[in-house]
N, CA, C and O atoms as a printed pandas DataFrame, in Angstrom:
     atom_number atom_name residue_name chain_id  residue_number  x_coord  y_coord  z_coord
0              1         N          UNK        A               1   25.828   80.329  -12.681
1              2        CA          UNK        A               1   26.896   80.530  -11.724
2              3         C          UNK        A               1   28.194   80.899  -12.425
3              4         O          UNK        A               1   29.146   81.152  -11.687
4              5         N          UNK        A               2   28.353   80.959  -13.589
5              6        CA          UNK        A               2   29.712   80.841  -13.647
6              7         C          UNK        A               2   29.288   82.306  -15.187
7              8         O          UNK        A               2   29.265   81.922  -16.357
8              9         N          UNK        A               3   29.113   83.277  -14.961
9             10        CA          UNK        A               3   28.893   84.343  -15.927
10            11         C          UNK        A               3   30.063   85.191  -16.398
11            12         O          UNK        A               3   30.340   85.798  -17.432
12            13         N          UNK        A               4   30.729   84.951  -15.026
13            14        CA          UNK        A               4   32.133   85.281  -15.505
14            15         C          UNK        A               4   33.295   84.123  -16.098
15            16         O          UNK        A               4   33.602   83.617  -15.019
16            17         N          UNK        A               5   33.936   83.560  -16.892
17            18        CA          UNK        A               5   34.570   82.835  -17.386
18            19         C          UNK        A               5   35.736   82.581  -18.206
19            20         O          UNK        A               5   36.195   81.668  -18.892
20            21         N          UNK        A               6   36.074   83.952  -17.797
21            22        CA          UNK        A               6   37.287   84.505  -18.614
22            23         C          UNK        A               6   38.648   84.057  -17.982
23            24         O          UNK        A               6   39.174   84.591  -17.005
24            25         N          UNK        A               7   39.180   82.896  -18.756
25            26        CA          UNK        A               7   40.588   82.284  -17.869
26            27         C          UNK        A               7   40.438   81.397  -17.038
27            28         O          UNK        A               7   40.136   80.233  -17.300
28            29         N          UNK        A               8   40.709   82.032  -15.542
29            30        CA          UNK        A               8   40.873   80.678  -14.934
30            31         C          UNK        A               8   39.710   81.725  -13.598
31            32         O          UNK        A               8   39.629   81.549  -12.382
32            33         N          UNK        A               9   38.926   82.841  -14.555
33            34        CA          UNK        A               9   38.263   83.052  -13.201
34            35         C          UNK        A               9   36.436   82.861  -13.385
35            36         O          UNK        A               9   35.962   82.734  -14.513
36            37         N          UNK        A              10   35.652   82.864  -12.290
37            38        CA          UNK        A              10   34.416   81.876  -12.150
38            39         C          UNK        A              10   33.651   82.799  -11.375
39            40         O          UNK        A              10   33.558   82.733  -10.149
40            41         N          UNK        A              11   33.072   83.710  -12.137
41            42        CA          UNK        A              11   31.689   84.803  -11.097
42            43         C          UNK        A              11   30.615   83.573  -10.552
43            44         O          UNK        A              11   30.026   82.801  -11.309
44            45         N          UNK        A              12   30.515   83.582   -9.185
45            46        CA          UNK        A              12   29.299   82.734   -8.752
46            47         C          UNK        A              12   28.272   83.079   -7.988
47            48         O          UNK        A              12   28.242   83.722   -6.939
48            49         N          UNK        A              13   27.301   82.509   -8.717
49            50        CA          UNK        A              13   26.192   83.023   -8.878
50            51         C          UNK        A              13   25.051   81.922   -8.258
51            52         O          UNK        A              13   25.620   80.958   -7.744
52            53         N          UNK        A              14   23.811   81.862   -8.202
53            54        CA          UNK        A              14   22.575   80.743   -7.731
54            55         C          UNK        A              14   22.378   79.745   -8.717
55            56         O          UNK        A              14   21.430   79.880   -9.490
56            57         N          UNK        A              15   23.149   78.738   -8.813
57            58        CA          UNK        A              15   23.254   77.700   -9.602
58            59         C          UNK        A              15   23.486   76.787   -8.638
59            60         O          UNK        A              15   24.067   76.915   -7.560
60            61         N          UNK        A              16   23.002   75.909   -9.105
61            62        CA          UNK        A              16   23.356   74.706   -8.636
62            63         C          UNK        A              16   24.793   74.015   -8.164
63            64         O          UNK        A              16   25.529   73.430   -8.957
64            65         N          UNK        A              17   24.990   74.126   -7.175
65            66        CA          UNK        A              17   26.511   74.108   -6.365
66            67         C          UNK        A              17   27.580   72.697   -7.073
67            68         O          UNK        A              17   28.782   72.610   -7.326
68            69         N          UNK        A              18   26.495   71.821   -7.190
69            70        CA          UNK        A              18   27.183   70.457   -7.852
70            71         C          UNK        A              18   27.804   70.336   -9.164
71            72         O          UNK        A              18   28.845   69.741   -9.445
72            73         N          UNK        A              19   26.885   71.096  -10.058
73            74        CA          UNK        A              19   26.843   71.446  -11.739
74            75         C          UNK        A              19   28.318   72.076  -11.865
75            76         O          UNK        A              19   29.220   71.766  -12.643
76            77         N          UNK        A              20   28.289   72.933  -10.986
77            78        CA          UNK        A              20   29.371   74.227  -11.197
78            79         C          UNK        A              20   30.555   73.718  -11.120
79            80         O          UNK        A              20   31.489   73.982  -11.878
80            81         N          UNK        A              21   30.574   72.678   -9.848
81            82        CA          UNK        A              21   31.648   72.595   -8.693
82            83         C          UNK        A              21   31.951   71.493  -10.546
83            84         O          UNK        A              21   32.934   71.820  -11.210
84            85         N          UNK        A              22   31.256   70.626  -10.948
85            86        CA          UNK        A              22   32.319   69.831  -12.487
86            87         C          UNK        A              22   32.482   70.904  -13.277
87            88         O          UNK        A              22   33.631   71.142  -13.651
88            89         N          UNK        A              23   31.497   71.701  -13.664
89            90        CA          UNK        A              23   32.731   72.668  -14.489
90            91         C          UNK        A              23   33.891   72.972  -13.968
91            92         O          UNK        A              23   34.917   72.787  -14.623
92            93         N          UNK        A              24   33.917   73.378  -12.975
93            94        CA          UNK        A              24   35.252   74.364  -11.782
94            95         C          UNK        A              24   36.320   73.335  -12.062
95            96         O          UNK        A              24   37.440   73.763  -12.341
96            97         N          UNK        A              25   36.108   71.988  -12.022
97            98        CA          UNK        A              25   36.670   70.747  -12.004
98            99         C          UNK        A              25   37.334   70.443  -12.992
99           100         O          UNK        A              25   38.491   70.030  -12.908
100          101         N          UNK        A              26   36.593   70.628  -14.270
101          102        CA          UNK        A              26   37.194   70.246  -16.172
102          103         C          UNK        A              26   38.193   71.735  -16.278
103          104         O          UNK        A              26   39.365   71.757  -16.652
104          105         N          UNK        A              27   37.403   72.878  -15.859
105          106        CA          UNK        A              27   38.859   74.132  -16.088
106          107         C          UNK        A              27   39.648   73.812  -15.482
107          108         O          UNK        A              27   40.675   73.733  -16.157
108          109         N          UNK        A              28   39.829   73.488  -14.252
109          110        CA          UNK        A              28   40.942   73.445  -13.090
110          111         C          UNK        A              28   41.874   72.396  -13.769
111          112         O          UNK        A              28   43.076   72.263  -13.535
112          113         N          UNK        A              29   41.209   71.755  -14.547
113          114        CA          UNK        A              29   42.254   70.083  -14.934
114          115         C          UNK        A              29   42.843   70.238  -15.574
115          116         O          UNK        A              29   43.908   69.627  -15.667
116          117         N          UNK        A              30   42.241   71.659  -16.805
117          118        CA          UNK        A              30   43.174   72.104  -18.203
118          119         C          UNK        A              30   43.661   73.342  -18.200
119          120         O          UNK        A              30   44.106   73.931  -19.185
120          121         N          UNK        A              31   43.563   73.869  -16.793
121          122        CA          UNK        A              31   44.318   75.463  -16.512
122          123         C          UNK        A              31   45.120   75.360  -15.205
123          124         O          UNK        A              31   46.166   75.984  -15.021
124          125         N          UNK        A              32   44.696   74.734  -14.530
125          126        CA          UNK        A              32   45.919   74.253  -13.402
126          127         C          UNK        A              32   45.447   75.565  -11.846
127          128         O          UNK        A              32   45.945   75.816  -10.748
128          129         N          UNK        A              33   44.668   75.888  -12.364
129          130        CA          UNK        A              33   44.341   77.444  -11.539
130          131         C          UNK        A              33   42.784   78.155  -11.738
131          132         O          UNK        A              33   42.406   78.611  -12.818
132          133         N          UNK        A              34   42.095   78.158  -10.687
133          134        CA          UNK        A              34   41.066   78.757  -10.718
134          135         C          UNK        A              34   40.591   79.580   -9.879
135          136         O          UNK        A              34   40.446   78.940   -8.837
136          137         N          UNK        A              35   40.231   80.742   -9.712
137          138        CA          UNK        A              35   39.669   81.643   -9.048
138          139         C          UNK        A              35   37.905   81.912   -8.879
139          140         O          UNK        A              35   37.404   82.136   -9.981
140          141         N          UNK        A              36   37.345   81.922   -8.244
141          142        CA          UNK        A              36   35.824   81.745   -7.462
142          143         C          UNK        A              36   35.326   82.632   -6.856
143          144         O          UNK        A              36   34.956   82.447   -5.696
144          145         N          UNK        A              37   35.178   83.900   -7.511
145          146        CA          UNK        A              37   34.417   85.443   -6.942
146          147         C          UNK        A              37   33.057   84.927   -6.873
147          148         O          UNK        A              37   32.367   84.151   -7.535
148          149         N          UNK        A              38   32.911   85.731   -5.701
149          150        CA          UNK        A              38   31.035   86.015   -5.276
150          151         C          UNK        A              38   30.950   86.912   -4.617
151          152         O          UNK        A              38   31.979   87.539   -4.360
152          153         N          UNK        A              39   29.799   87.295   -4.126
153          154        CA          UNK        A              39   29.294   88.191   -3.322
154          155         C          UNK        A              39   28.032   87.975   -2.590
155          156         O          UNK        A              39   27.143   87.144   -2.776
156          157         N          UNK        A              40   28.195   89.213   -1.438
157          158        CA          UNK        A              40   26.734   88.529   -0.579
158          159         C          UNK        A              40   25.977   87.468   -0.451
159          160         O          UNK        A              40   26.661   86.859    0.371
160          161         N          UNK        A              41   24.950   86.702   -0.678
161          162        CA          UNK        A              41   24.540   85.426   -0.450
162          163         C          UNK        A              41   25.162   84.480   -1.496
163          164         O          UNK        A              41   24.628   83.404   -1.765
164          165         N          UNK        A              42   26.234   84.875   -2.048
165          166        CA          UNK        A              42   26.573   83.592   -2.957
166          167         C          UNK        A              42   27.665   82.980   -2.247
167          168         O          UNK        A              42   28.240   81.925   -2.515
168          169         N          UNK        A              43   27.851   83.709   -1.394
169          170        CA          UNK        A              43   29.605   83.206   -1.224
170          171         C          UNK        A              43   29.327   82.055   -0.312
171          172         O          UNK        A              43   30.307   81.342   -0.094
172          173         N          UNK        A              44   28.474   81.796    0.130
173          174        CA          UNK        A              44   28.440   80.070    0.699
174          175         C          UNK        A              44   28.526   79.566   -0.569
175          176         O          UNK        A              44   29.610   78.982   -0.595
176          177         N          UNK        A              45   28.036   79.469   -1.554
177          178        CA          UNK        A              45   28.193   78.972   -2.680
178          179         C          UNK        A              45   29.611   78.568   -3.560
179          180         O          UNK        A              45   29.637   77.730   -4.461
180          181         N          UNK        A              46   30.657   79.285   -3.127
181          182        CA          UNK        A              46   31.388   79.329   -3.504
182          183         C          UNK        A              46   32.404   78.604   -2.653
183          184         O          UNK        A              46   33.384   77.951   -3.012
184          185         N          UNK        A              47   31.983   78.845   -1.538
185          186        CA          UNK        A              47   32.976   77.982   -0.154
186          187         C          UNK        A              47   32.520   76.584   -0.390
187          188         O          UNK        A              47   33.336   75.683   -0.196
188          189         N          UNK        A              48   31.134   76.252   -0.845
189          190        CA          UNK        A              48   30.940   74.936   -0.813
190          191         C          UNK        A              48   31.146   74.001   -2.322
191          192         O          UNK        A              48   30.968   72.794   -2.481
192          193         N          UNK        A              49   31.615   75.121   -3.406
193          194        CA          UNK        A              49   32.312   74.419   -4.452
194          195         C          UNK        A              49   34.095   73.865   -3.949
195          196         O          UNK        A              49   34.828   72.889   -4.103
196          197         N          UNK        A              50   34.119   75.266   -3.262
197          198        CA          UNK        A              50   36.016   75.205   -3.066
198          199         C          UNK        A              50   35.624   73.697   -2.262
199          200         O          UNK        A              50   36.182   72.708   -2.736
200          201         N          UNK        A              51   34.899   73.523   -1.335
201          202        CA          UNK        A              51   35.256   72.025   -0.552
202          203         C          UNK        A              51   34.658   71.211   -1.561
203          204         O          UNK        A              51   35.464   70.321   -1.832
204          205         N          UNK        A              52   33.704   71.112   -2.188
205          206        CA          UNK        A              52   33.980   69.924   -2.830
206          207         C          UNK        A              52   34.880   69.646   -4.157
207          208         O          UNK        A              52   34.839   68.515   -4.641
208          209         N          UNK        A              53   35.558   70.484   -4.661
209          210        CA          UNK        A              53   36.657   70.009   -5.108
210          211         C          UNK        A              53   37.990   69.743   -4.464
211          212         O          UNK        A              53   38.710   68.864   -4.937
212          213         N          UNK        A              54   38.398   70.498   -3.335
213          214        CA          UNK        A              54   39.528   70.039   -2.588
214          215         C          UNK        A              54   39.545   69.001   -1.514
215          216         O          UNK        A              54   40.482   68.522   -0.875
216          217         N          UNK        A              55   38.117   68.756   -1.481
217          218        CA          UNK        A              55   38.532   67.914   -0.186
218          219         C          UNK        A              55   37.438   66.556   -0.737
219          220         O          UNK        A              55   37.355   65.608    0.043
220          221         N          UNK        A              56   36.847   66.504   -1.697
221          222        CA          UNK        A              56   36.085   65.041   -2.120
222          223         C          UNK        A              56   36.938   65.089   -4.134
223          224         O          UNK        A              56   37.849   64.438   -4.646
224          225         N          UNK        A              57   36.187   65.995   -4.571
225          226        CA          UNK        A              57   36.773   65.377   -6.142
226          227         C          UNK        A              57   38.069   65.196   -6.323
227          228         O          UNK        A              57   38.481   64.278   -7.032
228          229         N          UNK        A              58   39.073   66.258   -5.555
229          230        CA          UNK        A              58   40.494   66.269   -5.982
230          231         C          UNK        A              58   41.028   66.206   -4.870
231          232         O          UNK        A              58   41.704   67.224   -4.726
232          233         N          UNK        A              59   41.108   65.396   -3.784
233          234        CA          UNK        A              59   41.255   65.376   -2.438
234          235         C          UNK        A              59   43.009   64.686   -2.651
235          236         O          UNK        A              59   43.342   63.526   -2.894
236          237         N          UNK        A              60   43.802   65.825   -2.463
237          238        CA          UNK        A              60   45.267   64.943   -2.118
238          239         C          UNK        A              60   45.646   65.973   -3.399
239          240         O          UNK        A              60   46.801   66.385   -3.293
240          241         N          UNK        A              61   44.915   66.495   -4.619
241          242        CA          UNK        A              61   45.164   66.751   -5.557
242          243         C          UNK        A              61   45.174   68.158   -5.829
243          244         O          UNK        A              61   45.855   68.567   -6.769
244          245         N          UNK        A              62   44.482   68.978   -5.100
245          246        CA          UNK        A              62   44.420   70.687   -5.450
246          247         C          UNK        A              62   44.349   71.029   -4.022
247          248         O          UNK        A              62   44.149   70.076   -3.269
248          249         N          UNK        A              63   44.427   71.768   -3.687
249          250        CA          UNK        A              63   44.503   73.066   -2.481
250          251         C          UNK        A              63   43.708   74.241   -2.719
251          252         O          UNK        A              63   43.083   74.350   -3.774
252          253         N          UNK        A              64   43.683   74.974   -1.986
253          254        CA          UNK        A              64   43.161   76.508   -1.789
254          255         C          UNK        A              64   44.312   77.377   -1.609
255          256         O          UNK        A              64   44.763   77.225   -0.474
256          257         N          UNK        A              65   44.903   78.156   -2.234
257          258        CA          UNK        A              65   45.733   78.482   -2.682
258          259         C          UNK        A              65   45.858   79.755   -2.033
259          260         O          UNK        A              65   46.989   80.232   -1.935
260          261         N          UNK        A              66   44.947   80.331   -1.608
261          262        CA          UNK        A              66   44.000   82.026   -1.340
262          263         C          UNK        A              66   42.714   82.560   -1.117
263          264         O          UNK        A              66   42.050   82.966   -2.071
264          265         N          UNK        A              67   42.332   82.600   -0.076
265          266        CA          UNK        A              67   41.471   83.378    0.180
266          267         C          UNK        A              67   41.095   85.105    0.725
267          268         O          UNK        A              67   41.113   85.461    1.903
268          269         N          UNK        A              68   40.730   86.103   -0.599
269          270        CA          UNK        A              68   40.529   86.796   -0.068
270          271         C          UNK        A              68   39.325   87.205    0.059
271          272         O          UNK        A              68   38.454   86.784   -0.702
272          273         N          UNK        A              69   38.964   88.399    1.370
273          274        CA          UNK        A              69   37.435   88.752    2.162
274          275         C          UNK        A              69   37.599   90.022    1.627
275          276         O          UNK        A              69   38.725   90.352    1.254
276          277         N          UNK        A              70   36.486   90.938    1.508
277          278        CA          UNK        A              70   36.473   92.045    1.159
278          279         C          UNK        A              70   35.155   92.312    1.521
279          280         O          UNK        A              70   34.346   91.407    1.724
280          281         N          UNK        A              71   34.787   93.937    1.648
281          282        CA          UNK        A              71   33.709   94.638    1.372
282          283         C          UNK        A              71   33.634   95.824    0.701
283          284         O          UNK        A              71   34.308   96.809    1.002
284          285         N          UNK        A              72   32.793   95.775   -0.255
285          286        CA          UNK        A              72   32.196   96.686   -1.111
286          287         C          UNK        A              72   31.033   98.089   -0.707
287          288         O          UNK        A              72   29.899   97.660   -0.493
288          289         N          UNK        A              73   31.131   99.306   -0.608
289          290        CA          UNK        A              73   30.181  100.108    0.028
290          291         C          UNK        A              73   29.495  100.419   -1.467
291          292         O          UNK        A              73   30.161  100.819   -2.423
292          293         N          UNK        A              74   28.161  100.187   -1.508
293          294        CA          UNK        A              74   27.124  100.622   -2.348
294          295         C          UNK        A              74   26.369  101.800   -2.001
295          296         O          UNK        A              74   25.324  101.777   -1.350
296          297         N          UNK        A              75   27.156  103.237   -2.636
297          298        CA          UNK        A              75   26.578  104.089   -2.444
298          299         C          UNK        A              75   24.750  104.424   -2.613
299          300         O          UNK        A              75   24.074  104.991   -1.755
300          301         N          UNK        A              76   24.284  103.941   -3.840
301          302        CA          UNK        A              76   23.099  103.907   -4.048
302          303         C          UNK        A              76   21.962  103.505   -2.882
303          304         O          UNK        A              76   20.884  104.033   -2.606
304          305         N          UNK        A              77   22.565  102.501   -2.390
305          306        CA          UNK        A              77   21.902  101.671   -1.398
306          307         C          UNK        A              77   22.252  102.096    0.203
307          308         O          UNK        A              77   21.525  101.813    1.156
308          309         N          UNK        A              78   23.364  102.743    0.273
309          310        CA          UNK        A              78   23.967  102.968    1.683
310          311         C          UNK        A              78   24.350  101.445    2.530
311          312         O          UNK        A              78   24.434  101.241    3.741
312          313         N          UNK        A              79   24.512  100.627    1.517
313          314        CA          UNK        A              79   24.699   99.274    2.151
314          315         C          UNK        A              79   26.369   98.938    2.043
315          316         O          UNK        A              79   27.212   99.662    1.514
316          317         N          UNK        A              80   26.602   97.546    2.743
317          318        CA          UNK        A              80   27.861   96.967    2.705
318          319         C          UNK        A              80   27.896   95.727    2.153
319          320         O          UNK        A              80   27.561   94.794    2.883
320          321         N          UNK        A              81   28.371   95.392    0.526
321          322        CA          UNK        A              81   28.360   94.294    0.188
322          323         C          UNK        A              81   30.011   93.453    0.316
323          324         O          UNK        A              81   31.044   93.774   -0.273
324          325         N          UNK        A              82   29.785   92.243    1.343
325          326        CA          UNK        A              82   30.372   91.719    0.889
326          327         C          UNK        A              82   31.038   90.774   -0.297
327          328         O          UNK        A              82   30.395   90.368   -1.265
328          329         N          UNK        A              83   32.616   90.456   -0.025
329          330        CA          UNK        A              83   33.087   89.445   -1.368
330          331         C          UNK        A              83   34.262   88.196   -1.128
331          332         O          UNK        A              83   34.865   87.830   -0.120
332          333         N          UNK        A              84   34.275   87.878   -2.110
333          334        CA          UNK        A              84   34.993   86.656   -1.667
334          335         C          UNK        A              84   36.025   86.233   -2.910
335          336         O          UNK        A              84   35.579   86.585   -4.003
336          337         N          UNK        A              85   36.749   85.849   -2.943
337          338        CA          UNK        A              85   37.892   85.238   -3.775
338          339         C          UNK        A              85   38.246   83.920   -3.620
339          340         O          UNK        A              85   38.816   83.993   -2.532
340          341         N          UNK        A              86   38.306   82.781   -3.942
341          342        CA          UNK        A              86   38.841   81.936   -3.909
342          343         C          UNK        A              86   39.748   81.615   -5.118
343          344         O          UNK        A              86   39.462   81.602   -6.315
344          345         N          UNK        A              87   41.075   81.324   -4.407
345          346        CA          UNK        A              87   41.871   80.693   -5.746
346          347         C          UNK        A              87   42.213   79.164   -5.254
347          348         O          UNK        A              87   42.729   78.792   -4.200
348          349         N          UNK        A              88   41.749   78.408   -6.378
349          350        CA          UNK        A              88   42.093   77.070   -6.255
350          351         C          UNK        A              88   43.256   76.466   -7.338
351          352         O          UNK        A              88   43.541   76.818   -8.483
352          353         N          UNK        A              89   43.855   75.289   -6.372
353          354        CA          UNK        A              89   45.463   75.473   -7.651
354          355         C          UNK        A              89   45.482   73.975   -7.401
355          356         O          UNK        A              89   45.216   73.480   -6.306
356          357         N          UNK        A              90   45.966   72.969   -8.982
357          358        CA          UNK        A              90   45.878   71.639   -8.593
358          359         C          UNK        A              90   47.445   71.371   -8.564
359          360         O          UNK        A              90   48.337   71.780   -9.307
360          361         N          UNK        A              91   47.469   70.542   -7.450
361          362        CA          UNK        A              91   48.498   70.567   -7.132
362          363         C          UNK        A              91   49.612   69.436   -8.112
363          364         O          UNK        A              91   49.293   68.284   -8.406
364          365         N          UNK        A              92   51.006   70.134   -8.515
365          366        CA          UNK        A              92   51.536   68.871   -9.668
366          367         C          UNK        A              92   52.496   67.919   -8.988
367          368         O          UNK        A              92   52.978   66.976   -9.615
C-alpha cells in the first residue's frame, strides 16, 4: 500500500488497511502532514485509513485537511479512472 513514499505522500494500494493506517500514523507524528492517493478500487482503502486515524488513533488530534476527487480518462482502455487525495494534518 504505500509504494509511493516520498515525503509526506502515501500511493495506496491492496494492503492491509490496519498495517498501513500505523505506518500513515509514525509519518504523520514525524512530518506533521500526510497525503493518501489512490485510485479506482483502492480509494475505500484510503477513506478507511483517513478514519481510522482521525477519528480512533488521533481522535481530537489530526483532521482531514483536503479532499480532492478526480478522474483520469485512459485512453488505451476507453475507460474512466477514478482518484482520490487525501491530506491529513496533525493538529498542534
Amino acid at each position: 500500500m504505500m509504494v509511493g513514499k516520498q515525503g509526506g505522500i502515501f500511493k495506496v494500494e491492496d494492503d492491509p488497511v490496519m498495517r498501513v493506517a500505523i505506518d500513515v500514523l509514525e509519518r504523520l507524528g514525524s512530518l506533521g502532514r500526510i497525503t493518501l492517493k489512490a485510485s479506482g478500487e483502492n480509494i475505500p482503502n484510503a477513506v478507511a485509513i483517513a478514519n481510522i486515524i482521525t477519528d480512533k488513533m488521533m481522535k481530537g488530534t489530526s483532521s482531514v485537511e483536503k479532499i480532492h476527487v478526480d478522474s483520469e480518462n485512459i485512453m488505451v482502455m476507453g475507460q474512466i479512472l477514478s482518484t482520490i487525495e487525501i491530506t491529513l494534518a496533525k493538529n498542534i
